[in-house]
LODOBA-810171 format. One record per atom (N, C-alpha, C, CB): residue in one letter; x, y, z. Coordinates in steps of 0.05 Angstrom, whole numbers, padded with zeros to 5 digits, always signed. Atoms other than C-alpha are relative to their C-alpha. Glycine has a CB too. Layout:
N
AXYZ
...
//
This chain:
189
X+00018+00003+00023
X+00481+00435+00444
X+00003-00028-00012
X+00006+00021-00021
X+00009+00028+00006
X+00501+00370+00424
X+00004-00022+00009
X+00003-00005-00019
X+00002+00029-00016
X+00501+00333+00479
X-00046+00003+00003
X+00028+00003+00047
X+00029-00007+00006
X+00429+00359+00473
X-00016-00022-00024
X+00001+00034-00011
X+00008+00019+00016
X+00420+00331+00410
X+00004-00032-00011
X+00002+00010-00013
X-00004+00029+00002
X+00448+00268+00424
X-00021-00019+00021
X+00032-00004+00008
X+00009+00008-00022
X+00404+00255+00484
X-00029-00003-00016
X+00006+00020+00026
X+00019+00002+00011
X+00348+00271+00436
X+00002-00028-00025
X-00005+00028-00008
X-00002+00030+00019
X+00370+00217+00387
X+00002-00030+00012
X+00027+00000-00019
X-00004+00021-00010
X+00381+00171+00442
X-00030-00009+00000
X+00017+00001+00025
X+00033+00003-00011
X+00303+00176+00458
X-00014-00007-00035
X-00016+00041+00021
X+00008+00004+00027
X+00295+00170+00377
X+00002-00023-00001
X+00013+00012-00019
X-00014+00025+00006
X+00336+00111+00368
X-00021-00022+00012
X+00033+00000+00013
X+00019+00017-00006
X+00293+00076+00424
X-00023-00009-00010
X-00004+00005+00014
X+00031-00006-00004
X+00222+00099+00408
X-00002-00020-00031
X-00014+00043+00000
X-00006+00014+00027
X+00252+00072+00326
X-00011-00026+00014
X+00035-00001-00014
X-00006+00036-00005
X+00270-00003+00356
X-00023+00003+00013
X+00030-00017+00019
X+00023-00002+00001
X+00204+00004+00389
X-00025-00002-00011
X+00002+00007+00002
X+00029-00005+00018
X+00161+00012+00333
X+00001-00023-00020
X-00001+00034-00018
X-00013+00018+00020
X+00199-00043+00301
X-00023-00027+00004
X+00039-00007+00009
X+00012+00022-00002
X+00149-00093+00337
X-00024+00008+00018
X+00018-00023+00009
X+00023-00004-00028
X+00100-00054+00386
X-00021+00024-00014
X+00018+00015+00038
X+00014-00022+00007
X+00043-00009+00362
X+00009+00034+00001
X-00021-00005+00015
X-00008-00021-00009
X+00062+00070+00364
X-00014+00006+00023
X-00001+00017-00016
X+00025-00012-00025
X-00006+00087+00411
X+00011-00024+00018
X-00045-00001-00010
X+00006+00013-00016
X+00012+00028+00452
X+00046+00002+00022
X-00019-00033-00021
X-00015+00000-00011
X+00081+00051+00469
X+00008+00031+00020
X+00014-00010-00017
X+00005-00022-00024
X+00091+00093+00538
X+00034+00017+00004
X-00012-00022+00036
X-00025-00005-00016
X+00153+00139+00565
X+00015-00009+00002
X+00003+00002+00015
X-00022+00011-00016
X+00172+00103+00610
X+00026-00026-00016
X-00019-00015+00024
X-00019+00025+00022
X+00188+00048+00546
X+00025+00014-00009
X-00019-00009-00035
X-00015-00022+00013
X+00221+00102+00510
X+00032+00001+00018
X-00021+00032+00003
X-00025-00013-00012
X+00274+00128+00567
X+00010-00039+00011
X-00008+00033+00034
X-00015+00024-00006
X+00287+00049+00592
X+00013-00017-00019
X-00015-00014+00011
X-00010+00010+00029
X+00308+00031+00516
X+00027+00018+00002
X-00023+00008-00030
X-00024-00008+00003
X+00359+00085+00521
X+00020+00013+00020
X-00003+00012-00017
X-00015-00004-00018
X+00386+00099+00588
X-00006+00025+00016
X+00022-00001-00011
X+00003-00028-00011
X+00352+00169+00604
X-00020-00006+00018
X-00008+00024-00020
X+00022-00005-00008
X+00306+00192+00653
X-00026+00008-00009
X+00006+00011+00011
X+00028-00005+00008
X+00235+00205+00648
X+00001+00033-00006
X-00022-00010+00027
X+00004-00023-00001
X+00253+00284+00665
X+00019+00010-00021
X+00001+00010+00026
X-00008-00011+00021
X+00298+00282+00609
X-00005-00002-00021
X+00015+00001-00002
X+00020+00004+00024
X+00249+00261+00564
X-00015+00028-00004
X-00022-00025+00007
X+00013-00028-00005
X+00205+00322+00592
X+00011+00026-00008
X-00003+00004+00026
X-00017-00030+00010
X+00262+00371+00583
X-00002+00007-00029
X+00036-00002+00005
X-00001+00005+00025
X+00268+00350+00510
X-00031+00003-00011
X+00013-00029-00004
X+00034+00009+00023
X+00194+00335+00487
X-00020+00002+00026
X-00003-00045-00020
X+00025-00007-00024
X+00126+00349+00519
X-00019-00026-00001
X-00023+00033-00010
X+00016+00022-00006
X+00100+00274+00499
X+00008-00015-00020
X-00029+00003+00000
X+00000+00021+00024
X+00110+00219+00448
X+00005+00012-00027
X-00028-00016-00002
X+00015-00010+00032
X+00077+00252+00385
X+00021+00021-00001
X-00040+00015-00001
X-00018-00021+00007
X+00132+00311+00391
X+00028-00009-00013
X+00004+00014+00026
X-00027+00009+00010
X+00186+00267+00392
X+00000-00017-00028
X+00012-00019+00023
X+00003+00003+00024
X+00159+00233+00336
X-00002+00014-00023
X-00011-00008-00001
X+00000-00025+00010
X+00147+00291+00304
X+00034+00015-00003
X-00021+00017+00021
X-00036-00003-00003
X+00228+00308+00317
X+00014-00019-00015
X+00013-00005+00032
X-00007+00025+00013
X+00243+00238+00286
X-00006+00014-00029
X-00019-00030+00011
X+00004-00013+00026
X+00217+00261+00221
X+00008+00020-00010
X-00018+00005-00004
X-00009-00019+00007
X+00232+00331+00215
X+00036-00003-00009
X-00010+00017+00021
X-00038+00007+00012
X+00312+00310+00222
X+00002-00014-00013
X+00023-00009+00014
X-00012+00024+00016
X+00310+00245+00187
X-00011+00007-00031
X-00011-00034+00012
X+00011+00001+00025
X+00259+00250+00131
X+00000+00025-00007
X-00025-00013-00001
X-00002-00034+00017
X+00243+00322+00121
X+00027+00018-00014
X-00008+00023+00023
X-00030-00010+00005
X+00317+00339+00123
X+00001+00000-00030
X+00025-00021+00013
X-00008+00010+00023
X+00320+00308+00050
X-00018+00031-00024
X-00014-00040-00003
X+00020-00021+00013
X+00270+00360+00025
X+00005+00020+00015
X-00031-00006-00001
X-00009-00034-00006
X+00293+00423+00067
X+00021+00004-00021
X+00016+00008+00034
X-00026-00003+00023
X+00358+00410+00028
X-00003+00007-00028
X+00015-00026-00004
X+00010+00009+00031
X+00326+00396-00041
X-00025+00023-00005
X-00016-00037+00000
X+00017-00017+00009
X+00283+00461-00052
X-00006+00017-00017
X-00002+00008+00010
X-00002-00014+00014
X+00295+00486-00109
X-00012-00013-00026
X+00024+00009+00002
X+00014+00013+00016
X+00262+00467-00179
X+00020-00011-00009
X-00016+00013-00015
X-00037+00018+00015
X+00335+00434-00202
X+00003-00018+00011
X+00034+00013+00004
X-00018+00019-00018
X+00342+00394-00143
X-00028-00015+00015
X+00026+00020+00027
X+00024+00010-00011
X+00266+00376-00123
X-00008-00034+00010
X-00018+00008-00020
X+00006+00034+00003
X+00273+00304-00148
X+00008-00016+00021
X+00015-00012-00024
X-00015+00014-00020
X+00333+00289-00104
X-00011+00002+00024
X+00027+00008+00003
X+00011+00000-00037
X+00300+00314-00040
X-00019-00024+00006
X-00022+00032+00010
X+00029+00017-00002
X+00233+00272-00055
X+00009-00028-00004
X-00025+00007-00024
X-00007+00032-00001
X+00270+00204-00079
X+00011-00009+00034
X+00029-00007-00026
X-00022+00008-00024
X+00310+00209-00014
X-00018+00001+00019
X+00028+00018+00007
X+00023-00003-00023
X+00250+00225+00027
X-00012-00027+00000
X-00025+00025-00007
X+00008+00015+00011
X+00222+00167-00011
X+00013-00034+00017
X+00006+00011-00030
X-00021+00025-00017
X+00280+00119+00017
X+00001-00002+00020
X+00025-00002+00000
X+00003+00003-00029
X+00279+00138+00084
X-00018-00014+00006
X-00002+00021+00013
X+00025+00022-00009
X+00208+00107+00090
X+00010-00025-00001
X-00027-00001-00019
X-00003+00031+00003
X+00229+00051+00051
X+00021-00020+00022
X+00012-00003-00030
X-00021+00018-00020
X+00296+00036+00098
X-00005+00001+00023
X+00027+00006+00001
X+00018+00005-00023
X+00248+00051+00154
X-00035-00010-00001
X+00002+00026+00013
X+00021+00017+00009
X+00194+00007+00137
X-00019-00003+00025
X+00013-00028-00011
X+00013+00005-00026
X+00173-00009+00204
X-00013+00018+00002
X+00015-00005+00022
X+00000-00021-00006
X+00178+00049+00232
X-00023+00020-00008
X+00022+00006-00006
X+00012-00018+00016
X+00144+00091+00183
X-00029-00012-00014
X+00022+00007-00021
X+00020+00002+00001
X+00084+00038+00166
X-00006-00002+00037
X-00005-00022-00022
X+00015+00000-00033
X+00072+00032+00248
X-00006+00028+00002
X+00022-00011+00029
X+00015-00028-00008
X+00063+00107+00247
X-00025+00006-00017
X+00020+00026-00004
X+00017-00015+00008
X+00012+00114+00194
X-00023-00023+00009
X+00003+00011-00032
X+00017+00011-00009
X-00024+00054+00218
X-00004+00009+00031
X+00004-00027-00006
X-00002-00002-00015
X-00017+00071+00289
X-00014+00022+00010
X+00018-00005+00000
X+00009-00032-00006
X-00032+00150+00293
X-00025+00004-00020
X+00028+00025-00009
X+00018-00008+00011
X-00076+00148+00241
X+00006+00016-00028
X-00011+00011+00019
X-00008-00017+00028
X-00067+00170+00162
X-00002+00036+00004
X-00026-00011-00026
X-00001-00029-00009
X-00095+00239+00191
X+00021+00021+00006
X-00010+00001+00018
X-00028-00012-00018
X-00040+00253+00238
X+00017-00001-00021
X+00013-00020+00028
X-00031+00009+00022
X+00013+00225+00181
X+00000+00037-00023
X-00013-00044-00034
X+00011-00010+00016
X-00025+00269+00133
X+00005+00022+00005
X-00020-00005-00003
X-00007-00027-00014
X-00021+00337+00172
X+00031+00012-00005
X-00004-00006+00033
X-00024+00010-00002
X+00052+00316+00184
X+00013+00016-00026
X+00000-00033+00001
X-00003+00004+00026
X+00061+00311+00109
X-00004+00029-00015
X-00020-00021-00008
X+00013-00023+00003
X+00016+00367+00087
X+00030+00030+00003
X-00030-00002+00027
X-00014-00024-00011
X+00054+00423+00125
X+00031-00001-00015
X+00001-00004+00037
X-00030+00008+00004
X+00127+00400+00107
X-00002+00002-00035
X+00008-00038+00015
X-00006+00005+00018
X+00112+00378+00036
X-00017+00026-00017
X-00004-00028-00004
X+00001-00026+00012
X+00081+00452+00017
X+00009+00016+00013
X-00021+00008-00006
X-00031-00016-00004
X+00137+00491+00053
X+00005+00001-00021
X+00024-00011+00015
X-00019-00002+00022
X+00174+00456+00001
X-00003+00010-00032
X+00010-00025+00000
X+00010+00001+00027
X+00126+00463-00064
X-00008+00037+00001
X-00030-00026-00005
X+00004-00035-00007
X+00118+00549-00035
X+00027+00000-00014
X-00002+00017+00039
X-00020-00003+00016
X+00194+00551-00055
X+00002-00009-00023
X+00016-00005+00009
X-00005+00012+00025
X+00200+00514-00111
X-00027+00022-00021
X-00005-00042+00004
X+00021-00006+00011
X+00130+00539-00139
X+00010+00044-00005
X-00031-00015+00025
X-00010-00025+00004
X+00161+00608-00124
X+00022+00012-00022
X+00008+00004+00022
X-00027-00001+00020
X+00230+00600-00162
X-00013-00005-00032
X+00027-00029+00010
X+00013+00009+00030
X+00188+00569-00226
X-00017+00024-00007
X-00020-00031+00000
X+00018-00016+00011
X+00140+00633-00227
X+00019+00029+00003
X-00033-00003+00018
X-00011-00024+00003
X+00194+00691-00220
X-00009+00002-00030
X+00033+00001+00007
X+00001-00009+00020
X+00185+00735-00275
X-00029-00005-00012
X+00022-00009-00013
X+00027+00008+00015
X+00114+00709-00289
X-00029+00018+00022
X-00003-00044+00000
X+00031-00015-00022
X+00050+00758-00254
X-00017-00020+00002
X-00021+00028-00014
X+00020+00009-00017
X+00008+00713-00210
X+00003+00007+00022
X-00003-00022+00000
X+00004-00004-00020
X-00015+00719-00153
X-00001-00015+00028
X-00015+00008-00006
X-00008+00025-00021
X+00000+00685-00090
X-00029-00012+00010
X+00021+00013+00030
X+00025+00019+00001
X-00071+00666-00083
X+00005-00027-00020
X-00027+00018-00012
X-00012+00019+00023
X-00056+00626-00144
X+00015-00014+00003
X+00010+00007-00019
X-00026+00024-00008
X+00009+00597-00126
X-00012-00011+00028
X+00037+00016+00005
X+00005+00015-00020
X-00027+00573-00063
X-00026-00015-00012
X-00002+00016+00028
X+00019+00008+00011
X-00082+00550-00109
X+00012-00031-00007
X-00010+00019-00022
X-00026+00025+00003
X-00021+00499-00137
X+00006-00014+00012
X+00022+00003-00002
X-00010+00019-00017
X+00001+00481-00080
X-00013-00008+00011
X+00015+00002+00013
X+00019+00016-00009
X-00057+00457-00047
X-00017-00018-00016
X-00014+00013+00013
X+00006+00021+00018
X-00070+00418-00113
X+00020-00024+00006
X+00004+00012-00031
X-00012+00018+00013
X-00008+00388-00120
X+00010-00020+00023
X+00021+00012-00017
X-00005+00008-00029
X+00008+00377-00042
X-00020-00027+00007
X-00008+00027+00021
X+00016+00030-00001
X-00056+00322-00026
X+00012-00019-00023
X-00036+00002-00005
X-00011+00015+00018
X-00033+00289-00092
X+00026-00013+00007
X+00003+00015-00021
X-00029+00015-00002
X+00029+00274-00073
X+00005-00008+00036
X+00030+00026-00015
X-00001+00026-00024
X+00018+00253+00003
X-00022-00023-00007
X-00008+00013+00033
X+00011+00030+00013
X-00036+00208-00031
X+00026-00017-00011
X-00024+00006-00029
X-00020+00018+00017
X+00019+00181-00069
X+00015-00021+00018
X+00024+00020-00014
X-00025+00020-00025
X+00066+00158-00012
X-00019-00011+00020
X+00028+00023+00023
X+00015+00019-00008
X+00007+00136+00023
X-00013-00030-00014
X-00015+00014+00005
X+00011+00021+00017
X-00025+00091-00025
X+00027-00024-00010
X-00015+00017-00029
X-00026+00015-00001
X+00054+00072-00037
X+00002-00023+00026
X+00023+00023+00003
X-00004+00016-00024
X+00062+00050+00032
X-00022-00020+00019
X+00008+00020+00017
X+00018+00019-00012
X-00003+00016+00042
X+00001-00025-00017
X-00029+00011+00002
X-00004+00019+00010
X+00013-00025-00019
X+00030-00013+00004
X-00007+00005-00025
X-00016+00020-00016
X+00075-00055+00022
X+00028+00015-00021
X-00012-00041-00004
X-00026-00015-00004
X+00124-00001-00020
X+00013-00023-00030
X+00018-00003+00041
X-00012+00012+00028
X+00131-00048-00083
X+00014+00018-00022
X-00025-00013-00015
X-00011-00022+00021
X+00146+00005-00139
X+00023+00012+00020
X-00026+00026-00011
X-00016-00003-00016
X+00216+00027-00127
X-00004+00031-00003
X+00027-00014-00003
X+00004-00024-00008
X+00220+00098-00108
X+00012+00018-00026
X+00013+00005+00028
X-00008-00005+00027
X+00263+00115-00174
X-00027+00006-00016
X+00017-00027-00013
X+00026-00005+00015
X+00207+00105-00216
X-00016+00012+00012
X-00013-00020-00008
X+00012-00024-00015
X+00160+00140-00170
X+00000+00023-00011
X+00011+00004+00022
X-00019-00022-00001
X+00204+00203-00172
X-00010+00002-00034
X+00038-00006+00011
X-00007+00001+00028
X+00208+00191-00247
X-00023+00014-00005
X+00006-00028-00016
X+00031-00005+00009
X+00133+00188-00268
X-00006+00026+00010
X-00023-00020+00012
X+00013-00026-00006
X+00116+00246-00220
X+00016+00028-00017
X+00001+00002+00035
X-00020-00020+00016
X+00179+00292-00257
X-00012-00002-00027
X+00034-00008+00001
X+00016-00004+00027
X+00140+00270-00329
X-00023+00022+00008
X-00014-00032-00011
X+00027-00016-00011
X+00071+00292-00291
X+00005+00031-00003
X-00007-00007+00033
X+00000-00026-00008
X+00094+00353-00266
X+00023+00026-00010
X+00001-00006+00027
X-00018-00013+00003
X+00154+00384-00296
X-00009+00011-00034
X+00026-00017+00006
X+00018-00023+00022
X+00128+00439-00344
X-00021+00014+00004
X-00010-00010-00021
X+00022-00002-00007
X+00061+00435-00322
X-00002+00027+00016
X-00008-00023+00011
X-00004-00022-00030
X+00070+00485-00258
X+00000+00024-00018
X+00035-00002+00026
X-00006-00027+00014
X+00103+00540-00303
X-00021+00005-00023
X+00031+00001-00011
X+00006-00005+00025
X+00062+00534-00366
X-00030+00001+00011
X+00010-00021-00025
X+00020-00010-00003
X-00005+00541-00323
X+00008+00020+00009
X-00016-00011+00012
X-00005-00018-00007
X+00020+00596-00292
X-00004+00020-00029
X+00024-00004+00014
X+00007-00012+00022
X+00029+00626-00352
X-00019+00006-00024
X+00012-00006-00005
X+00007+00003+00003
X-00025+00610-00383
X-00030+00028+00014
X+00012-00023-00002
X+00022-00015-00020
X-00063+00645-00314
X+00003+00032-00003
X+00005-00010+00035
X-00007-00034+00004
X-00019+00713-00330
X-00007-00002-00031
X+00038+00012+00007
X+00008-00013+00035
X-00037+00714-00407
X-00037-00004+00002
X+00019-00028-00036
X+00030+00000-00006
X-00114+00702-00381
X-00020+00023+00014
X-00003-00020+00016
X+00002-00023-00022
X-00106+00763-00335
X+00008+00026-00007
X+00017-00006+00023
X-00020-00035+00016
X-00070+00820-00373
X-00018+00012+00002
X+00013+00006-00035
//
């Protein structure tokens, strides 16, 4: 198992220093396994093409920060740290949304970053009657909003530090969530 997952980080590590100077769409396999010493069929074993393993790159590096961080106490820390990873992968992380396409990023994003706003959005409405229509009403508000955010971040070259970011959006949003909710159960009785 973790010579498994080392074999998969070896193919990470490359495809990274890769992206550091070569388009994502314009880089092949064969680049990939000759950056880090593997074969082509142990690329195959691992991943079914590029986009997976990129897709693997994220889930462990960046998402990690926000699997951890899911709770309404600890939300901030997951998202600043999610926040940093871009930033200390700069390259990396603007060659993918220019590269694949904001879409692809977006999807990416989407899926991952309302996982995390289902829990959280869940823990903040115990004890309060709505309806999970409703709480998915939330989270497909608050979800585009906030991959707009890190997009529009990272197209403006990532100036604002991620602190503040974090900050502003915790003014925005912290209250708000529970006190519509509530608002939706005293509308509904």
């Amino acid at each position: 198992m973790a010579n498994s997952y080392m074999t998969k980080q070896l193919m990470a590590d490359s495809l990274k220093k890769l992206m550091e100077k070569t388009p994502f769409n314009k880089i092949s396999i064969q680049n990939i396994v000759d950056g880090c010493g593997v074969t082509r069929q142990a690329f195959y074993y691992h991943f079914q093409d590029v986009y997976q393993l990129l897709g693997w790159i994220y889930n462990n590096e960046a998402v990690y920060y926000l699997e951890q961080n899911k709770s309404y106490s600890t939300w901030k820390e997951g998202y600043l740290e999610a926040f940093k990873y871009i930033e200390q992968n700069k390259a990396f992380c603007i060659n993918t949304l220019h590269s694949i396409g904001r879409d692809h990023l977006e999807r990416f994003l989407f899926s991952n970053t309302s996982n995390s706003l289902k829990q959280i959005i869940d823990e903040i409405s115990e004890g309060i009657k709505v309806p999970e229509s409703y709480k998915k009403f939330i989270i497909d508000f608050y979800t585009p909003a906030f991959i707009a955010l890190v997009g529009k971040w990272m197209e403006e070259d990532m100036k604002e530090k991620p602190e503040t970011i974090i900050e502003d959006v915790g003014f925005l949003v912290d209250g708000t969530i529970r006190q519509a909710m509530l608002r939706y159960e005293e509308k509904h009785r």
